[in-house]
Biopython code that builds the backbone (N, CA, C, O; Angstrom):
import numpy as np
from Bio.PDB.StructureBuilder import StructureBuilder

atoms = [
    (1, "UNK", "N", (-96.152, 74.980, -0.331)),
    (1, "UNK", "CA", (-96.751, 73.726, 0.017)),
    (1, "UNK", "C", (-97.009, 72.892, -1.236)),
    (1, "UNK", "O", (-96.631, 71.720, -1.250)),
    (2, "UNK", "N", (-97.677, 73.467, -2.366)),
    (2, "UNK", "CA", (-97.440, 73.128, -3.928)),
    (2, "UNK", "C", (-96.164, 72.033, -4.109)),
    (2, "UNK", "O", (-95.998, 70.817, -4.199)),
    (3, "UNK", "N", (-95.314, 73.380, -4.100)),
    (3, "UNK", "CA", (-93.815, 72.528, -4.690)),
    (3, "UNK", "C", (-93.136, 71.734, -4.125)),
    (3, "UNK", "O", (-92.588, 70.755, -4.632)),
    (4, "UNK", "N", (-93.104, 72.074, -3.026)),
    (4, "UNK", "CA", (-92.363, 71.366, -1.665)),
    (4, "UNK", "C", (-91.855, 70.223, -1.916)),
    (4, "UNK", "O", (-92.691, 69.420, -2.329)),
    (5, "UNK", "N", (-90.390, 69.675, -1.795)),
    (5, "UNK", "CA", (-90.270, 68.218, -1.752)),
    (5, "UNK", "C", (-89.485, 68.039, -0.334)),
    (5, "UNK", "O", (-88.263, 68.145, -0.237)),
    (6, "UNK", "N", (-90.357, 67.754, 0.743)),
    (6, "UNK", "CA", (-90.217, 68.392, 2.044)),
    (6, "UNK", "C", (-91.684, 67.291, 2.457)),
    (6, "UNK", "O", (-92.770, 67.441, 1.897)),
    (7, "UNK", "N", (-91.454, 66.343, 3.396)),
    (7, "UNK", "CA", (-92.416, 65.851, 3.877)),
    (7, "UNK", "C", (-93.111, 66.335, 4.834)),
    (7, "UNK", "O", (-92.688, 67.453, 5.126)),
    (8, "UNK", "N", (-94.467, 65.839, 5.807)),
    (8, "UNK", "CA", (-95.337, 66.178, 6.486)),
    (8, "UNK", "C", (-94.359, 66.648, 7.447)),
    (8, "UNK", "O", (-94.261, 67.819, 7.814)),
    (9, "UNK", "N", (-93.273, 65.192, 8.033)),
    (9, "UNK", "CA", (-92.561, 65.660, 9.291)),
    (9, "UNK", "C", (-91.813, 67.039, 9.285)),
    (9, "UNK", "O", (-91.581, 67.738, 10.271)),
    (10, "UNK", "N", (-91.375, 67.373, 7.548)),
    (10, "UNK", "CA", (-90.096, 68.078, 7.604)),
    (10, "UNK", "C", (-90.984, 68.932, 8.033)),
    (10, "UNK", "O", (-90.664, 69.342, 9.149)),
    (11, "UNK", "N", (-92.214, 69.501, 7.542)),
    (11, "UNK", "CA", (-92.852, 70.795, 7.796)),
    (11, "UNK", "C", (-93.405, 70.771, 8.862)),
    (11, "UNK", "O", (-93.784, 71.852, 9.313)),
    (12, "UNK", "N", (-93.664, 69.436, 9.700)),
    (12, "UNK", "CA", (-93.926, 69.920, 10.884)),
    (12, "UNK", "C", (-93.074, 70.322, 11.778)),
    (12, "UNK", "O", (-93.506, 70.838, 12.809)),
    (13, "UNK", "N", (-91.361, 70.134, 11.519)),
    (13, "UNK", "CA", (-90.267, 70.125, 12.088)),
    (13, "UNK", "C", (-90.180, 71.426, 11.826)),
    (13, "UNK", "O", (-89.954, 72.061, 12.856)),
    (14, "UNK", "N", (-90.267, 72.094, 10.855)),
    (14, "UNK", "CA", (-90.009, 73.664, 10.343)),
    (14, "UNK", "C", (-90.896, 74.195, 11.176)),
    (14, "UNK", "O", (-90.406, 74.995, 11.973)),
    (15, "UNK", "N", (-92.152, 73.996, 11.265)),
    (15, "UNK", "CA", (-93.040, 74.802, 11.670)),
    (15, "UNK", "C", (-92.653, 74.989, 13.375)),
    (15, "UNK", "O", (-92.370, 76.025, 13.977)),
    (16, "UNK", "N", (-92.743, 73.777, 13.815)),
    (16, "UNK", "CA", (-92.111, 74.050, 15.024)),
    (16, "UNK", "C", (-91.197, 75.230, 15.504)),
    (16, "UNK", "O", (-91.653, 76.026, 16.325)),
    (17, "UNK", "N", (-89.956, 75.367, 15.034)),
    (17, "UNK", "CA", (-88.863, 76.256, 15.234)),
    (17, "UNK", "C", (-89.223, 77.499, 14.355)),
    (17, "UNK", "O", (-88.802, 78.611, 14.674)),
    (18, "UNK", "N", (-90.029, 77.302, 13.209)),
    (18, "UNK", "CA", (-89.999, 78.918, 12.847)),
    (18, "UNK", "C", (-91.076, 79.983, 13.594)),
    (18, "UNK", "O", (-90.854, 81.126, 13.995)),
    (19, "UNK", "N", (-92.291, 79.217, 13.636)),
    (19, "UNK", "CA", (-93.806, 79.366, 14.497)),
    (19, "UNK", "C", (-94.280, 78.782, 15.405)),
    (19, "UNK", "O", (-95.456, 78.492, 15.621)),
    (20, "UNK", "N", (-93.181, 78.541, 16.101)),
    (20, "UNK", "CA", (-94.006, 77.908, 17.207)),
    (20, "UNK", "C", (-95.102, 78.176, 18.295)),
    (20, "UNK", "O", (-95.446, 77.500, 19.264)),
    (21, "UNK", "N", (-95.386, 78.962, 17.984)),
    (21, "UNK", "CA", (-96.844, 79.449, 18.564)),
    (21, "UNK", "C", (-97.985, 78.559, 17.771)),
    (21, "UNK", "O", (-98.922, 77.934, 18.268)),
    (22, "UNK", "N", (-97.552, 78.718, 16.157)),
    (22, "UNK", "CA", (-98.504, 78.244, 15.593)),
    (22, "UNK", "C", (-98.390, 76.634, 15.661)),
    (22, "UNK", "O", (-99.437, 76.008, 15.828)),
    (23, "UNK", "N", (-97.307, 76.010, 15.553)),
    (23, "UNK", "CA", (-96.976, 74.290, 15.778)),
    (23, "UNK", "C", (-97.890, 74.137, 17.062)),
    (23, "UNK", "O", (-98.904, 73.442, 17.007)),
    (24, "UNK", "N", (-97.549, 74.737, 18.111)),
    (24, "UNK", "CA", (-98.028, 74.317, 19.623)),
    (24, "UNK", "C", (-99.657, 74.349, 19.591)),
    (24, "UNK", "O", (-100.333, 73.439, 20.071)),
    (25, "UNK", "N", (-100.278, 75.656, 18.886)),
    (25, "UNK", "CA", (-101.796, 75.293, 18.690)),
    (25, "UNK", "C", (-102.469, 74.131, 18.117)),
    (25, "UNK", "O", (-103.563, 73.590, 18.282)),
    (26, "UNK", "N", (-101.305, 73.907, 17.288)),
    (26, "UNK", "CA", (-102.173, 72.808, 16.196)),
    (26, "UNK", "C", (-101.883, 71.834, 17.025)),
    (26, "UNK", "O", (-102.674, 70.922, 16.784)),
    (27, "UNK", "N", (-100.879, 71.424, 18.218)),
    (27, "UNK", "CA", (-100.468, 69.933, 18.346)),
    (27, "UNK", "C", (-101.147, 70.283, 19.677)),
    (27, "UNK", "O", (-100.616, 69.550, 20.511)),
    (28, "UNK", "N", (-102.002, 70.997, 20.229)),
    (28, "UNK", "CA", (-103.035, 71.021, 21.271)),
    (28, "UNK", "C", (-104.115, 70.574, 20.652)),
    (28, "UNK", "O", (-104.722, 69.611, 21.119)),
    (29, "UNK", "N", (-104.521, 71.188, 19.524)),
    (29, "UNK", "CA", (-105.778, 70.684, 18.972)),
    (29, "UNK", "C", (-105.408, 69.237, 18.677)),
    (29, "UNK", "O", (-105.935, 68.350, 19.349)),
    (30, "UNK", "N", (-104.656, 68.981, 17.849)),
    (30, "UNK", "CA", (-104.515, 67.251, 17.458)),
    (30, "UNK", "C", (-104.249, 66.350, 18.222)),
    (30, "UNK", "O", (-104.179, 65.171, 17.878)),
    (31, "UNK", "N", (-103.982, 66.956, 19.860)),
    (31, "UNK", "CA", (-104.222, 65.931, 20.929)),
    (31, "UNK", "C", (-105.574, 65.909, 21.737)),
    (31, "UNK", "O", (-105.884, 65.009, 22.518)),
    (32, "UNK", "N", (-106.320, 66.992, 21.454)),
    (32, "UNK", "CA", (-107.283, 66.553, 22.139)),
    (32, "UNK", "C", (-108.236, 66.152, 20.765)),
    (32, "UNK", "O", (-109.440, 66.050, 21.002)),
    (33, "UNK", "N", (-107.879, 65.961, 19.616)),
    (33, "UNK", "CA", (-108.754, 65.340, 18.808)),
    (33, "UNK", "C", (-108.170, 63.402, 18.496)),
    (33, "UNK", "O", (-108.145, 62.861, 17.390)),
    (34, "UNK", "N", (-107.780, 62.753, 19.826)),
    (34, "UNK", "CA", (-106.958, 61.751, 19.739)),
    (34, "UNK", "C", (-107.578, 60.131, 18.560)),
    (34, "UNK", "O", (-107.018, 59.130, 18.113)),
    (35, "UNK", "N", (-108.857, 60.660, 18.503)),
    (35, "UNK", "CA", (-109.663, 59.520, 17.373)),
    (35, "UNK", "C", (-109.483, 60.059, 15.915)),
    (35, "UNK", "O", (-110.036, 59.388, 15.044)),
    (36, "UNK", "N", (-108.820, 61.124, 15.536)),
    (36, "UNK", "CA", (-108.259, 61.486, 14.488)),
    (36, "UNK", "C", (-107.057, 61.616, 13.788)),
    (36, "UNK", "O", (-106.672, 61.803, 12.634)),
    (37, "UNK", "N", (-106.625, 61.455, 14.859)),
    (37, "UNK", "CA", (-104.578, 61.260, 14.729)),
    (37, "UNK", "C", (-104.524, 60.862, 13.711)),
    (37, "UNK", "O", (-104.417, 61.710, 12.826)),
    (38, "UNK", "N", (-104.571, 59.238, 13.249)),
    (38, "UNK", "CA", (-104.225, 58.401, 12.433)),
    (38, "UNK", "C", (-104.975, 58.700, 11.471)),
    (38, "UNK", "O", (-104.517, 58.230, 10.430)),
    (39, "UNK", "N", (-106.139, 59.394, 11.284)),
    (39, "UNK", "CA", (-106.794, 59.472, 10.011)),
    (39, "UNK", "C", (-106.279, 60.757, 9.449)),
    (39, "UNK", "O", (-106.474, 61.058, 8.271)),
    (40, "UNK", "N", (-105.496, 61.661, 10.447)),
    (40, "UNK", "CA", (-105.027, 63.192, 9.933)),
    (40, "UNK", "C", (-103.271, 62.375, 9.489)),
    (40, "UNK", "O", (-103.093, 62.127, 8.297)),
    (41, "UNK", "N", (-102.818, 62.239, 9.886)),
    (41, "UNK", "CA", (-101.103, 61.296, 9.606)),
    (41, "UNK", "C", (-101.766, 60.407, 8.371)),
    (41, "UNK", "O", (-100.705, 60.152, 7.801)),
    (42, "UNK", "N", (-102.512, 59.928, 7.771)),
    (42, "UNK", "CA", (-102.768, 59.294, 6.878)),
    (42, "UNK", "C", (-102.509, 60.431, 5.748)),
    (42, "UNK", "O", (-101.544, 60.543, 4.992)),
    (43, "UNK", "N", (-103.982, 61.460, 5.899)),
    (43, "UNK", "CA", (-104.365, 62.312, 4.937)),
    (43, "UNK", "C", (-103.062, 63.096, 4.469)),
    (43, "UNK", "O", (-102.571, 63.242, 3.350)),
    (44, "UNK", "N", (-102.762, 63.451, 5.461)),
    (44, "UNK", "CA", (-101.481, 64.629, 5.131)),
    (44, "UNK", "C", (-100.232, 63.773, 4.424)),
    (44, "UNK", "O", (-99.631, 64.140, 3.414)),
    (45, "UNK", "N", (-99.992, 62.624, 5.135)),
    (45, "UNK", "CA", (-98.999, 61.759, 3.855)),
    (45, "UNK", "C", (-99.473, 61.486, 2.656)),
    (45, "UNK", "O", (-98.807, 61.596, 1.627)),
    (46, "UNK", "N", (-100.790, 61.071, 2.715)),
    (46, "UNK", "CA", (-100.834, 60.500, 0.893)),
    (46, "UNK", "C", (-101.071, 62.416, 0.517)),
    (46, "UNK", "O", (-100.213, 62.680, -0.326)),
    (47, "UNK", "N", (-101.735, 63.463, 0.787)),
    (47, "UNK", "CA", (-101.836, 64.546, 0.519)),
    (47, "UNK", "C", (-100.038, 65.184, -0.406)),
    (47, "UNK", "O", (-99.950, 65.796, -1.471)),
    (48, "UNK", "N", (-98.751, 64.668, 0.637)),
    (48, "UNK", "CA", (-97.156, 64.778, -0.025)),
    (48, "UNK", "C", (-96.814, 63.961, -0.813)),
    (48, "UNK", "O", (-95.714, 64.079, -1.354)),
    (49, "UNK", "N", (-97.893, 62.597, -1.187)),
    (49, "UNK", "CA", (-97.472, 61.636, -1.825)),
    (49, "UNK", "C", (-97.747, 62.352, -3.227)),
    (49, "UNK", "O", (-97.184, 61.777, -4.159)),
    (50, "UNK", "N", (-98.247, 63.112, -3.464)),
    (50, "UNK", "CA", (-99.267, 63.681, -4.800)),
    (50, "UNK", "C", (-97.770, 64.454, -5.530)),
    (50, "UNK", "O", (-96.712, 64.725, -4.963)),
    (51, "UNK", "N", (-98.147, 64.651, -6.891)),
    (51, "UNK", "CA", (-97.464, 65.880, -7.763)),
    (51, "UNK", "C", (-97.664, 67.232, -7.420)),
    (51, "UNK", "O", (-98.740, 67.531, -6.901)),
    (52, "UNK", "N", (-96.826, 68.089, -7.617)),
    (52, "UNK", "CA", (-97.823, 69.254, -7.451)),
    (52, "UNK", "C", (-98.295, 69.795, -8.538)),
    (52, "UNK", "O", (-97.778, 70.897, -8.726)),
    (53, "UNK", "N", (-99.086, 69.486, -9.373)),
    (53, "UNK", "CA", (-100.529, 69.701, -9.836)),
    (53, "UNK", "C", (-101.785, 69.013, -9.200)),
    (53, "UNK", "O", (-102.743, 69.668, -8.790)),
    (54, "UNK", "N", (-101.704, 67.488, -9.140)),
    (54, "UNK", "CA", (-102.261, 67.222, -7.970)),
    (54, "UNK", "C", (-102.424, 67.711, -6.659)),
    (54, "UNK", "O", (-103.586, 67.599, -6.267)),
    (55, "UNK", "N", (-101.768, 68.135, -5.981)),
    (55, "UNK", "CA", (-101.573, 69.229, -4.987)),
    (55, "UNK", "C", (-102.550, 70.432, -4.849)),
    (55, "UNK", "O", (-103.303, 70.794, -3.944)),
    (56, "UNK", "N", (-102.251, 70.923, -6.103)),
    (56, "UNK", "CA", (-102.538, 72.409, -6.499)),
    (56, "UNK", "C", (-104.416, 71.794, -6.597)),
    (56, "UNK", "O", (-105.351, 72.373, -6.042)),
    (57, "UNK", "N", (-104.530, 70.533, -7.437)),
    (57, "UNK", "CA", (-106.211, 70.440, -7.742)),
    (57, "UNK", "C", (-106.768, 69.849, -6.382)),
    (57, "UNK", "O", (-107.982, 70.038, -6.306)),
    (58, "UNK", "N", (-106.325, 69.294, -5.460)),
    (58, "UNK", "CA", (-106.847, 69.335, -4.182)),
    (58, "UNK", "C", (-106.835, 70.836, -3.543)),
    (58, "UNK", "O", (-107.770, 71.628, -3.653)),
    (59, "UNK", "N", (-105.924, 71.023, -3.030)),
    (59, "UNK", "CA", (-106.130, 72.548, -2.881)),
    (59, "UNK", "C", (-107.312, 73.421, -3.101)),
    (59, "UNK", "O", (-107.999, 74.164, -2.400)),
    (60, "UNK", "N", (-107.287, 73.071, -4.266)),
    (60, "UNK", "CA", (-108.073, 74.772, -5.034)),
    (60, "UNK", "C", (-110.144, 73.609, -4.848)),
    (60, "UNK", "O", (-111.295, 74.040, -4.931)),
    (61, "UNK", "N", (-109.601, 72.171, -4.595)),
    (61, "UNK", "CA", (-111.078, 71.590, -4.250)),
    (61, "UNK", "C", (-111.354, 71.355, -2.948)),
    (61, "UNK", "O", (-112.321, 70.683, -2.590)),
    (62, "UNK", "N", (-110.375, 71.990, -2.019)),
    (62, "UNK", "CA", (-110.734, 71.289, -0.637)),
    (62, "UNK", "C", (-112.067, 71.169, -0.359)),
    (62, "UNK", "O", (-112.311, 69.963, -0.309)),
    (63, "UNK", "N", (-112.880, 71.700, -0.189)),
    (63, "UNK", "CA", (-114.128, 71.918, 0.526)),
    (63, "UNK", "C", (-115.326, 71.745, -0.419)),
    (63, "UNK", "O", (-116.518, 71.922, -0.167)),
    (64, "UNK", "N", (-114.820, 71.413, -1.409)),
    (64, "UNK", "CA", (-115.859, 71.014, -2.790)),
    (64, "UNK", "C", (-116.426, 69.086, -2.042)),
    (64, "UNK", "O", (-117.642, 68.923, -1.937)),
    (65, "UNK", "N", (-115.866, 68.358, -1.788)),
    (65, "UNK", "CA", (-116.171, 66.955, -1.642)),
    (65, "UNK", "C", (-116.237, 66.957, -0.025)),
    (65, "UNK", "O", (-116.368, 65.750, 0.177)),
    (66, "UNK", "N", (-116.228, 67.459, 1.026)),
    (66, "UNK", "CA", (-115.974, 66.653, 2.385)),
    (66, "UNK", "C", (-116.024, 65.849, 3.191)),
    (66, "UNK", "O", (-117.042, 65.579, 3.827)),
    (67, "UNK", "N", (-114.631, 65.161, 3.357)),
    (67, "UNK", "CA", (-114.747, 63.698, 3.862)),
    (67, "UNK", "C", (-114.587, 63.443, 4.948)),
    (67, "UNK", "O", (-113.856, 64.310, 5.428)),
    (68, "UNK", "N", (-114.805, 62.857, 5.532)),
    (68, "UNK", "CA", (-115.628, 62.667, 7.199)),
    (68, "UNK", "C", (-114.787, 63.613, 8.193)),
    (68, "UNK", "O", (-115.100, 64.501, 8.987)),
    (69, "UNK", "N", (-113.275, 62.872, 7.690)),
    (69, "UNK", "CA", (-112.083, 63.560, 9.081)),
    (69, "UNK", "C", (-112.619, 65.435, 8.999)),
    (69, "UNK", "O", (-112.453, 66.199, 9.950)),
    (70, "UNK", "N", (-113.156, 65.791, 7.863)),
    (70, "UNK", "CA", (-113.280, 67.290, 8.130)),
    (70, "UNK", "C", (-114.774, 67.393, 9.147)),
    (70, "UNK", "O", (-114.989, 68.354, 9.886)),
    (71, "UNK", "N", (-115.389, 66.616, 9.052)),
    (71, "UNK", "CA", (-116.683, 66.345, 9.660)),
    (71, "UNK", "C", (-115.792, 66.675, 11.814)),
    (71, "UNK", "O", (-115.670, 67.343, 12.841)),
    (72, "UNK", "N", (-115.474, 65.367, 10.909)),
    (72, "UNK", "CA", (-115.101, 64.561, 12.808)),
    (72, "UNK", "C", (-114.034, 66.209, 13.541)),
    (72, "UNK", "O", (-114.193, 66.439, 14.739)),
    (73, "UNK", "N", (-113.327, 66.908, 12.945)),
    (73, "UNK", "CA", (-111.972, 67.534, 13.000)),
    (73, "UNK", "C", (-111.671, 68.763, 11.829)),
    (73, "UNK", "O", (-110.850, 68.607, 10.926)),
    (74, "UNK", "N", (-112.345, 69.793, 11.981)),
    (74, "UNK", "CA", (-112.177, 70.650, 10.511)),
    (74, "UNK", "C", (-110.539, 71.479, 10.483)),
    (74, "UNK", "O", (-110.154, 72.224, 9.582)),
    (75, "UNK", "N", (-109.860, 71.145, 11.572)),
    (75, "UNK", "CA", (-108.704, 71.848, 11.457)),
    (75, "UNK", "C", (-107.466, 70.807, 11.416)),
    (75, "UNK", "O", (-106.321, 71.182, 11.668)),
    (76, "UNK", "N", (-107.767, 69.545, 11.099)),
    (76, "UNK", "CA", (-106.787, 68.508, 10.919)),
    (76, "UNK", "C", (-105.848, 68.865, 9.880)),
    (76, "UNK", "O", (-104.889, 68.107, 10.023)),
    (77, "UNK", "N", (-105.624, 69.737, 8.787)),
    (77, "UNK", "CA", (-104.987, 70.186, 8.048)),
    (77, "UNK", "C", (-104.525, 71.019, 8.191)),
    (77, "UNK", "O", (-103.509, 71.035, 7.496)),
    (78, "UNK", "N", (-104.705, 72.362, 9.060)),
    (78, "UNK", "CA", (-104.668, 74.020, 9.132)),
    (78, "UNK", "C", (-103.103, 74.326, 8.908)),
    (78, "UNK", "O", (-102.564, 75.071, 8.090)),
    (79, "UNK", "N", (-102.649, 73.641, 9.737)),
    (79, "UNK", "CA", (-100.926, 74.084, 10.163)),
    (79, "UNK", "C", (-100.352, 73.817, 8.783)),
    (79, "UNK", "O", (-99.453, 74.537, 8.348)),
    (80, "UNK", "N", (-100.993, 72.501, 7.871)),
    (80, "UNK", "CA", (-100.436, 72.663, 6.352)),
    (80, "UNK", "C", (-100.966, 73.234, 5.450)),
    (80, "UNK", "O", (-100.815, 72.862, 4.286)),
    (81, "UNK", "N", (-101.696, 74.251, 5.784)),
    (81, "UNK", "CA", (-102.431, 75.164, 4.619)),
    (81, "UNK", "C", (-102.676, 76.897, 5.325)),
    (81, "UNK", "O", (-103.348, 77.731, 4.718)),
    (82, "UNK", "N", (-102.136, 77.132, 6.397)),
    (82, "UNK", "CA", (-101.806, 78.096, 7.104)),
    (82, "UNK", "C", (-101.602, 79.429, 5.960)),
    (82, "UNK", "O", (-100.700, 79.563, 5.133)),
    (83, "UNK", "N", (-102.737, 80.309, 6.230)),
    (83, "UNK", "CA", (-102.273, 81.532, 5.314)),
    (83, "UNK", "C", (-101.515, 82.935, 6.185)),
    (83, "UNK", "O", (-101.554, 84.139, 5.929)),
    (84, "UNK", "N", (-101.116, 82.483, 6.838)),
    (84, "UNK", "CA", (-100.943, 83.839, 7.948)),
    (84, "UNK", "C", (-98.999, 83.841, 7.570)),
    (84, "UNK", "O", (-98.287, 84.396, 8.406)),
    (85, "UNK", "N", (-98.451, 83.322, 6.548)),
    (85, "UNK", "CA", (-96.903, 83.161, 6.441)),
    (85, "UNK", "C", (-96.113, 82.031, 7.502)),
    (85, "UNK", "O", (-94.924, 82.069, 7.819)),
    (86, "UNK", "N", (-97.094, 81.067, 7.927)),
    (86, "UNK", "CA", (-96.376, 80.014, 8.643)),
    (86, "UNK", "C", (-95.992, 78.794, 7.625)),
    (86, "UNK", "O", (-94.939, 78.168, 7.745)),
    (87, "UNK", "N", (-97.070, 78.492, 6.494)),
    (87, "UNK", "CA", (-96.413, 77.813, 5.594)),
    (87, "UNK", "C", (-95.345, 78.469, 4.919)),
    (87, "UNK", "O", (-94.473, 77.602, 4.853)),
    (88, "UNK", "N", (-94.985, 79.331, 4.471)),
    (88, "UNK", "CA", (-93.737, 80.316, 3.665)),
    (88, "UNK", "C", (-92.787, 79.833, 4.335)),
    (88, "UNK", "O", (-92.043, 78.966, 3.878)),
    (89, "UNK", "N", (-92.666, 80.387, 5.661)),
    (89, "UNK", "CA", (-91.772, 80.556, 6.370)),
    (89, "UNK", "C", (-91.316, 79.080, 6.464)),
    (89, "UNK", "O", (-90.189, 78.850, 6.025)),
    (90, "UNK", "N", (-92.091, 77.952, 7.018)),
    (90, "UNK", "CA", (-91.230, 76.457, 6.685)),
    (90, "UNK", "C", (-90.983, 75.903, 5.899)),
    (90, "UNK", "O", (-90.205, 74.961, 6.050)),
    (91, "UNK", "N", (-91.615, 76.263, 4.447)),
    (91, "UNK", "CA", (-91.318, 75.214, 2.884)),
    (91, "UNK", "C", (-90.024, 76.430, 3.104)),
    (91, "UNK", "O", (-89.161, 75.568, 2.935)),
    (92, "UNK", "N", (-89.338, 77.484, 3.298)),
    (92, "UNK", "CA", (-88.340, 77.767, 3.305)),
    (92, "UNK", "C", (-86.930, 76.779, 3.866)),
    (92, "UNK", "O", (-85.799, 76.658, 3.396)),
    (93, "UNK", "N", (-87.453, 76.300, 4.814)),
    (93, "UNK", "CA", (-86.052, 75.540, 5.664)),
    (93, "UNK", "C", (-86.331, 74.196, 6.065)),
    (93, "UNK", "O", (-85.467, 73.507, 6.608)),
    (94, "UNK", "N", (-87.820, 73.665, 5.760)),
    (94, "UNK", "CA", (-88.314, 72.552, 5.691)),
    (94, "UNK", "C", (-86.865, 71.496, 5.267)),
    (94, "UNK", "O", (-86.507, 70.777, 6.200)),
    (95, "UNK", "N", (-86.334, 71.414, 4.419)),
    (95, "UNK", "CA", (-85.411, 70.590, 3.439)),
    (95, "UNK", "C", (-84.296, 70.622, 4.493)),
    (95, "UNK", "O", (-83.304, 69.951, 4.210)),
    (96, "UNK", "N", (-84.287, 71.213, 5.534)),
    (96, "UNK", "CA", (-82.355, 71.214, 6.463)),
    (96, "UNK", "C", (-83.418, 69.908, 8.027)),
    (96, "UNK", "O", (-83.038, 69.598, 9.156)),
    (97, "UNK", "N", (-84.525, 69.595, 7.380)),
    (97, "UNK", "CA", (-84.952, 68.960, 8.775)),
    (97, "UNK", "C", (-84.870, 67.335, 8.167)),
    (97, "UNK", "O", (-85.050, 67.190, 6.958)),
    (98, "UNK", "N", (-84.620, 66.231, 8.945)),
    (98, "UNK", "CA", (-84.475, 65.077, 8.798)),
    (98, "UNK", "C", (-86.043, 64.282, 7.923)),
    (98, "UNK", "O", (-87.086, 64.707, 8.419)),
    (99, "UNK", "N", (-86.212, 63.449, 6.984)),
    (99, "UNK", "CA", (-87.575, 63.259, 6.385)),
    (99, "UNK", "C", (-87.962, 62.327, 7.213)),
    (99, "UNK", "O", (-87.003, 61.762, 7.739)),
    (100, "UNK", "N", (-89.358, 61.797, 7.657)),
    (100, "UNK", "CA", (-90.008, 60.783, 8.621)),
    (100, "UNK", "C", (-89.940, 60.891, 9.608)),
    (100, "UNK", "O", (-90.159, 59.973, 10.398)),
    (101, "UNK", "N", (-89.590, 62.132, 9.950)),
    (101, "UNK", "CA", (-89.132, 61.946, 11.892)),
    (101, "UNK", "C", (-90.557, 62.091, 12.641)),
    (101, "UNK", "O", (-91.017, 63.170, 13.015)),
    (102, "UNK", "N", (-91.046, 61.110, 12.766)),
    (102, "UNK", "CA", (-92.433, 60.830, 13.288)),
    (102, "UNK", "C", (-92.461, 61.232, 14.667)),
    (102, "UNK", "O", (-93.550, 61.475, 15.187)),
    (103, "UNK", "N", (-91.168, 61.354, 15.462)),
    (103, "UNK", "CA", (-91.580, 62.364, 16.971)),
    (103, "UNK", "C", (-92.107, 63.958, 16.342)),
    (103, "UNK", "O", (-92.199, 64.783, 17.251)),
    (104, "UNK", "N", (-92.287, 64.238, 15.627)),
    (104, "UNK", "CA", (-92.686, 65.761, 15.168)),
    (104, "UNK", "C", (-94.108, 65.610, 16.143)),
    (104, "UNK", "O", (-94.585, 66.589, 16.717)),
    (105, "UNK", "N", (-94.563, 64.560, 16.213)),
    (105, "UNK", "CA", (-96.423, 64.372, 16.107)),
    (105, "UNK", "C", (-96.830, 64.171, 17.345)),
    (105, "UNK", "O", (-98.034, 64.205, 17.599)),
    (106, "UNK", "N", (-95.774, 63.900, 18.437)),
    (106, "UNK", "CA", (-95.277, 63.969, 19.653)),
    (106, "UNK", "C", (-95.219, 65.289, 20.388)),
    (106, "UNK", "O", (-94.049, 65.658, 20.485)),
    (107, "UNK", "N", (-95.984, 66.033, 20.876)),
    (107, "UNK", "CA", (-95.761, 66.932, 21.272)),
    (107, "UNK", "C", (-96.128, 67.157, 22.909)),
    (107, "UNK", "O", (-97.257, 66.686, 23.045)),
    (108, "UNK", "N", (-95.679, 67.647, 24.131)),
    (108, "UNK", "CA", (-96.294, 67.830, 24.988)),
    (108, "UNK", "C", (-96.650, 66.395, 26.169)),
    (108, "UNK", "O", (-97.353, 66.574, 27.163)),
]
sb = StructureBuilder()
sb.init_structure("model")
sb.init_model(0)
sb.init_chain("A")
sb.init_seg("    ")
for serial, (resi, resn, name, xyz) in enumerate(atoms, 1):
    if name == "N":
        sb.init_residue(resn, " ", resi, " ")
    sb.init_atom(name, np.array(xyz, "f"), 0.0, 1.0, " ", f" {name:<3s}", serial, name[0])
structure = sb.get_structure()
């Protein structure tokens, strides 16, 4: 997730087909959290917009500053910081999925 040059969609596109157990939880939760959508699609793009050292110093500060969307929604991120090998498994094949494909966010 660090290195990745693989956008939000690609990894949500990966995640889909590699875990989809785990894609389908998160895009249950992010529909019934529907006043957060746009503030989670914000975060997570400027979040790929970063270097990865930037990356890496958010990361290692998540929970040091918390800003509201974690208030309003504490799992608006999960599916991109997933420790269970669902991130592995898509920064693997993330890069064979189309970049921006904004139906990813579409689910159901």
């Amino acid at each position: 997730m660090i290195a990745t040059t693989c956008d939000a969609e690609q990894i949500l596109a990966a995640t889909r087909d590699t875990s989809p157990v785990y894609y389908e939880r998160y895009m249950i939760d992010y529909n019934n959290h529907a006043q957060y959508q746009q503030a989670t699609q914000d975060k997570v793009h400027w979040f790929f917009s970063l270097s990865p050292a930037d990356r890496r110093d958010y990361s290692e500060h998540f929970y040091d500053s918390i800003d509201p969307l974690w208030w309003g929604w504490r799992n608006h991120m999960k599916i991109f910081f997933n420790n269970k090998g669902v991130v592995a498994k898509s920064t693997e094949v993330c890069n064979q999925y189309p970049p921006g494909d904004m139906s990813v966010w579409n689910w159901g």
